[in-house]
N, C-alpha and C positions, 0 to 999 in steps of 0.2 A: 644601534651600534654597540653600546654597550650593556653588557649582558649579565643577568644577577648573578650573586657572590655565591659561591657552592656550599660554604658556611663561614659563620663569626662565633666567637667563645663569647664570655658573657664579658671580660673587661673590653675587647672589641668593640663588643655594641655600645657596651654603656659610654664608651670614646666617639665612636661615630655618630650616636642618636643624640649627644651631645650639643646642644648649640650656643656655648659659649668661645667665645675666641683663642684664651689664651690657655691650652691644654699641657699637663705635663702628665705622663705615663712611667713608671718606673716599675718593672715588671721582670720575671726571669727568662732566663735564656732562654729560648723556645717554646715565650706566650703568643708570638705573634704580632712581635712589635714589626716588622717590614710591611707584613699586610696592611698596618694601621698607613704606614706612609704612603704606601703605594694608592690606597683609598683616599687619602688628603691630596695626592696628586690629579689623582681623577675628580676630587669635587673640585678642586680650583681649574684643574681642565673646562670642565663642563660651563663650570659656572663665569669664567676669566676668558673670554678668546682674549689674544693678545698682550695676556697678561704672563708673567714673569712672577716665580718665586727661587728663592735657594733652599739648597738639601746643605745642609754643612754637617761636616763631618770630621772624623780626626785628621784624615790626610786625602788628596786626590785619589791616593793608592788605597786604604780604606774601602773611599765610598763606590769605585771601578767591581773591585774585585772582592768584597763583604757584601755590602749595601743593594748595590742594582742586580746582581743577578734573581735572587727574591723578588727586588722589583718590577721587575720584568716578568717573570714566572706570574705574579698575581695579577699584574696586566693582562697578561695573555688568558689569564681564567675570565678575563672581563670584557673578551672579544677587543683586545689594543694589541697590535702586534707592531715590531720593530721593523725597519721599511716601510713599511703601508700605513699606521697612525701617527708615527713619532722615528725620530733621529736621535743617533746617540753620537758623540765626539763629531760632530758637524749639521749644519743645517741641510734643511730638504733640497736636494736637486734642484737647477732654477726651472726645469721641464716641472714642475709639479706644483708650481707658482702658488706656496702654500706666504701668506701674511711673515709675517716677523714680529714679536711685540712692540708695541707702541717707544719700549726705550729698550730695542737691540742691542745683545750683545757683541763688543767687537770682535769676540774671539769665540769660538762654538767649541771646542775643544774639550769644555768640560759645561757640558751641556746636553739638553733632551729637547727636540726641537718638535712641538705639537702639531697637526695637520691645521688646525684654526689658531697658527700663530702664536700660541701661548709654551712657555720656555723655561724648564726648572735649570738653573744653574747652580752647578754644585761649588760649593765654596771649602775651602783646606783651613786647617786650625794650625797648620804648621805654618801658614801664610794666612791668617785672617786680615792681614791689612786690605788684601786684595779686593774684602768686600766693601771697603768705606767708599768707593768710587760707585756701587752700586744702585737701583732702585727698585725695590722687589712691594711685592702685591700680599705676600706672607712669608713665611720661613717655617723651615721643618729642621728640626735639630737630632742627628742622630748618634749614639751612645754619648748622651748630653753629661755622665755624670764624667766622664774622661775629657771631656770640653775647659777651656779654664775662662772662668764667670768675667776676669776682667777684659777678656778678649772677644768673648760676648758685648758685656755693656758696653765697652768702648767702639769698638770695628766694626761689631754686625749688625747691631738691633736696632744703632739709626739707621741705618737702610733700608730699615722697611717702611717705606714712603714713597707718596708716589698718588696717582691714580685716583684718588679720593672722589674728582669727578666724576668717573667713569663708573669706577666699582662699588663708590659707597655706601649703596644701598644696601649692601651684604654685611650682612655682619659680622662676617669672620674675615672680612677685610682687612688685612693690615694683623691678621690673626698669627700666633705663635704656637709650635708643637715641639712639645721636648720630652723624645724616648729615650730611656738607658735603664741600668739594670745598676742594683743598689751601688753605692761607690763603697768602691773597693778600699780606698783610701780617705779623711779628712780633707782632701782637696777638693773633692768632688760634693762633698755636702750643701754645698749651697742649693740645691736641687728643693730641698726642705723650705726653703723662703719662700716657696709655688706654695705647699701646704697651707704655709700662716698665709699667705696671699688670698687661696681660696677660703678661706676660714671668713676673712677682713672682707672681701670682696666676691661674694658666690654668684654674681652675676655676671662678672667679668674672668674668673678663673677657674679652673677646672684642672684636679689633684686625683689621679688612684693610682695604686700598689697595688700589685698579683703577682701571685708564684706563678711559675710556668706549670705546676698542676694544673691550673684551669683549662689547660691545651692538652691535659691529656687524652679528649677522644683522639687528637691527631697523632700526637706523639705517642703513645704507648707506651707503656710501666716501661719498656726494656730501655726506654730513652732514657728512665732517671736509674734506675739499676744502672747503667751503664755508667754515664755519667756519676753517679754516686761512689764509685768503686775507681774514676781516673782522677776526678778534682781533690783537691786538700780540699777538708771541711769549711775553712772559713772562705772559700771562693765558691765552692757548695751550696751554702746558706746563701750568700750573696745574690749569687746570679741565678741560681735558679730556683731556690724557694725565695728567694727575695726578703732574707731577715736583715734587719741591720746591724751594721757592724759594732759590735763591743769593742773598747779598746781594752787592751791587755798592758794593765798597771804595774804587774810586776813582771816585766818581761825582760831578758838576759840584754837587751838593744833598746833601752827604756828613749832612749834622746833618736832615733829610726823616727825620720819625719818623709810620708810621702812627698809633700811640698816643697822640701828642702831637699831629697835627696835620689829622687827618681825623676827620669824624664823619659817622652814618647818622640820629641822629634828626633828621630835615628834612620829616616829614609835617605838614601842617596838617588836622588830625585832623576839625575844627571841618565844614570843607570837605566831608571827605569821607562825615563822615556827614549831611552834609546834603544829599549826592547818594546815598545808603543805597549807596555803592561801586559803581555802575554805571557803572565806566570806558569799557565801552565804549557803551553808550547815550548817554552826558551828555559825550563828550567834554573827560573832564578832565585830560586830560594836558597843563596848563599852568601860569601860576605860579601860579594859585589854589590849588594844592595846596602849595606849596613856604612852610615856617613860618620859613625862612630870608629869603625875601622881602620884606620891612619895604614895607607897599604905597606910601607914602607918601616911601620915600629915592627919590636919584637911582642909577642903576647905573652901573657902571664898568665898560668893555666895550673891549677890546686884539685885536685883530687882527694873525694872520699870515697874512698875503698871499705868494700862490703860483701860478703860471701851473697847477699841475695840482691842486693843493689851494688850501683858506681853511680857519682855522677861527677861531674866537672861544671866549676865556673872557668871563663873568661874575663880577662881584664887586659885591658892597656894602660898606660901611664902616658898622658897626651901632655906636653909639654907645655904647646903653647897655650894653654889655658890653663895649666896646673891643675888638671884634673882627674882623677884615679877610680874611671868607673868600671861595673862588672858589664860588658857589653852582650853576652851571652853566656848561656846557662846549658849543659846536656846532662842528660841523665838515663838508666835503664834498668828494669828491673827484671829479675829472672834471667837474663842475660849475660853474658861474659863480659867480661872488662874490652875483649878485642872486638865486640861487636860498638861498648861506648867510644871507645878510639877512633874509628871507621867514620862515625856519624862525627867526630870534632875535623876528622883525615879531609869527608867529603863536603864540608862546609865551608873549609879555610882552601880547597884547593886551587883556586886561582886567586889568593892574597901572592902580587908579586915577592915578597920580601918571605922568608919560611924562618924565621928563627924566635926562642918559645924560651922561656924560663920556667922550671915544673917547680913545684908544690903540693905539699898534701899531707896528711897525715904520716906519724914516726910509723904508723902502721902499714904504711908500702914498700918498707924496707922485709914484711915477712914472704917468706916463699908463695906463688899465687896458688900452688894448688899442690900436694902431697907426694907427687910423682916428678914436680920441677926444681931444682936448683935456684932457678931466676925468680928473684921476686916478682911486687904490683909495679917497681918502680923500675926495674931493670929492663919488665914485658913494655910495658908504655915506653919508654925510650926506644926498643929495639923497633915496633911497630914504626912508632913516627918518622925514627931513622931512613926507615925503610922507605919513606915515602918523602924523603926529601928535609926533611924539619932537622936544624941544630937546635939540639938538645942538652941546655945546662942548668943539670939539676941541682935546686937549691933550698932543698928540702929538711929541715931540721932532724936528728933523730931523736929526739924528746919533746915530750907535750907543755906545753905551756900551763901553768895553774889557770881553772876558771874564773879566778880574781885578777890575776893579770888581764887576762884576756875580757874580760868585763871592765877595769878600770880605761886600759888598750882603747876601748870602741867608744866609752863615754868620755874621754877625751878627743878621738879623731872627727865621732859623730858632732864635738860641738862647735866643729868650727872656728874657734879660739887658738889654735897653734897656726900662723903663718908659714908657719916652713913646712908642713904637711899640704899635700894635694885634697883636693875636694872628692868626700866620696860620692859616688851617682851608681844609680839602677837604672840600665835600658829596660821601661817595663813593658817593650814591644817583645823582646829576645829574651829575656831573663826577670818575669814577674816572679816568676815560681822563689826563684834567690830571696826575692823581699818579704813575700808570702811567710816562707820558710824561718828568715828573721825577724819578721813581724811579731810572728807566733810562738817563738821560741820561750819560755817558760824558764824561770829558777825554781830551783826547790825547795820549799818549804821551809825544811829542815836546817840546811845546808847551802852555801854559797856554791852552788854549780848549776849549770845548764839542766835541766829537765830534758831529758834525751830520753824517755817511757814512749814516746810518740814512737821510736824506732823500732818496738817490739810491737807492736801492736798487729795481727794478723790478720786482722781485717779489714784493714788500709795499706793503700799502697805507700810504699817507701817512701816516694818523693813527695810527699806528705808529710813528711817526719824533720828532723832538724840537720839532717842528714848536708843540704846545700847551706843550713847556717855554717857549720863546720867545717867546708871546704873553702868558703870565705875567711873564717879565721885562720884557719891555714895558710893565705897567701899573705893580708893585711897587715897581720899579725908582725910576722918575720919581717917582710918588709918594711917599715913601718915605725914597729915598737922606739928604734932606739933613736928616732928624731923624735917622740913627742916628751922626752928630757925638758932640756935648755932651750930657751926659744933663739933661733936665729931672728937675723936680718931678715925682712921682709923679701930685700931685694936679693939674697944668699940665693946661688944655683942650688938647685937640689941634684946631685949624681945620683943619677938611678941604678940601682945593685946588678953585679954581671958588667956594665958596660966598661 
């Protein structure tokens, strides 16, 4: 029934020829980390009737619609096909009186249900508790470096228990697999503890790193040309040559802590099973998905304006947790500003409430183009007008020093002012924003922002500092003149416009 593999690259094999338990793979975007999983599905298939593992992943939404389509594609190279081998979001027809694992789940929903009874359940990192009830025969961990370690050790990794009777004679029973692609942030480093692990113990742990080079018979130069020319560099390096990450010591957002000031759970879960996850039939890739979106605030929306780029953040001011994050990020290059408008137009289009505070550069008040009267900031208002949005601009027309605006951020970013809101990155919606201020550079010489990234011709804009900029634009102004005198903890904060 099951049918040889059409090919493996070399970190592949050296993973699956492998016969230690506890594996961890960290490799670039398109080495070929799904195959590996889809392959560990099938040895525990083969080797487990009855037996049960989990796929965990960052969200149910994630592993549906990233994760399993691949996994299914490589199944099906392996003569497994979906109805005839295996169930997805429910168990097999009772006409097909296929087993159940020995400790059934009560819910199939988010589940692959095997022909000889054996059952991967996939498990959410936005809800890991869900797996302490659990008893799994292994675990497979996917983009493990975006996973967070204490939600691991604590919720998922006793669960894997169980069975020892039955299975023990295997030795990769009760075994661990952890793919992802270098961490993008300090949060994700714990990944590196596998390394010194298999270092201490080479019999029990198993540690490699590969660029997505090594998959270039499959993928083809034009994959990283391509790729090379849409990524900023340091998520470049990252994900698909797989370097790791430098921190950037003198950088304009020295206190920018992934840990402290980004977060991933932003699905609105309610949404999405209310579309049974048919992204791409129901068109929902818009705010109706996003649980950061309060439908009912106003948004706060800052522009940087540019003869060859635009882009725009998003933010709200969410009250009841005092928290002031960028929820979403747009941007375009070579493109008109009325085409970046469209894409913020057709994303917010069904947020019940439509009212907007703008921001942005002293630089939107110039004319947009040679032949118009109307400025960047007159076109943006008229557009959005148009399509329903009040619109109260609130927009400085002078630039702030980059000492202000550097003192500004290292006092908001430390947390230490109670009467300021917490700043946060959706880095589902808007990485590119942290990316952007991650990397942002001073110079040398001079107390200013290193803004040389934005001339640069042979990168794309949104690569440049370009989204740092339209955040200090809105933070800034908002902002500057509560981090003075400290209030009352308990003090309302009036948010500006209202």
């Amino acid at each position: 029934m099951i049918k040889p593999a059409p090919y493996y690259n070399d970190p592949q094999l050296k993973i699956l020829l492998s016969t230690k338990p506890h594996k961890t793979f960290i490799g670039g975007r398109g080495v070929g980390k799904t195959t590996i999983i889809a392959e560990e599905i099938i040895k525990y298939f083969v080797a487990m009737p009855r037996g049960k593992i989990s796929l965990n992943g960052l969200t149910y939404f994630h592993i549906r619609t990233k994760s399993l389509p691949p996994i299914i594609d490589h199944l099906e190279r392996r003569g497994l096909f979906r109805g005839q081998h295996y169930f997805i979001g429910h168990k097999a027809p009772k006409k097909f009186l296929w087993d159940e694992p020995f400790q059934p789940p009560l819910d199939y929903t988010n589940c692959m249900h095997f022909v000889n009874g054996f059952v991967v359940e996939f498990n959410s990192f936005d809800r890991p508790e869900m797996a302490r009830s659990g008893s799994y025969d292994g675990m497979i961990f996917d983009e493990c470096t975006k996973l967070k370690k204490s939600a691991i050790d604590a919720d998922v990794l006793p669960a894997n228990r169980g069975n020892r009777e039955r299975f023990g004679h295997l030795n990769f029973h009760h075994g661990t697999l952890f793919l992802g692609s270098m961490p993008l942030t300090p949060e994700g480093e714990w990944v590196f503890e596998y390394e010194a692990l298999a270092k201490k113990f080479p019999h029990r742990y198993f540690y490699l790193e590969a660029s997505a080079i090594e998959n270039i018979h499959i993928l083809g130069e034009m994959y990283f040309r391509d790729l090379k020319r849409a990524l900023p560099k340091v998520v470049y390096d990252l994900e698909v040559l797989n370097k790791r990450r430098k921190q950037n010591e003198s950088g304009f957002y020295p206190l920018l802590s992934a840990q402290k000031h980004t977060y991933n759970d932003s699905f609105n879960y309610d949404f999405f099973d209310s579309i049974d996850y048919d992204i791409k039939g129901k068109s929902s890739f818009d705010c109706r998905g996003d649980a950061d979106c309060l439908p009912y605030e106003p948004l706060y929306v800052s522009f940087d304006f540019g003869t060859t780029q635009n882009c725009i953040v998003v933010s709200q001011w969410h009250k009841h947790s005092n928290e002031f994050p960028v929820i979403k990020n747009f941007f375009v290059e070579n493109e008109t500003l009325t085409v970046l408008v469209s894409k913020f137009i057709d994303y917010y289009k069904d947020k019940p409430s439509k009212a907007l505070y703008l921001y942005g550069g002293s630089d939107g008040t110039r004319r947009n183009d040679a032949a118009s009267r109307s400025s960047y900031f007159d076109d943006v208002k008229d557009q959005l007008s148009k399509s329903g949005w009040e619109v109260y601009l609130r927009a400085e027309l002078y630039e702030a020093s980059h000492m202000d605006k550097y003192q500004f951020w290292h006092k908001f970013l430390s947390g230490d002012y109670p009467n300021l809101p917490a700043f946060r990155i959706n880095m589902n919606n808007a990485m590119e924003t942290f990316v952007s201020m991650d990397n942002a550079p001073i110079l040398p010489q001079e107390f200013k922002k290193d803004k040389s990234s934005e001339r640069k011709k042979d990168s794309p804009r949104w690569k440049a500092t370009d989204l740092s900029d339209a955040v200090d634009n809105l933070y800034y102004w908002v902002l500057d003149s509560m981090v003075g005198d400290q209030l009352p903890t308990n003090e309302m904060i009036i948010l500006p416009g209202r």
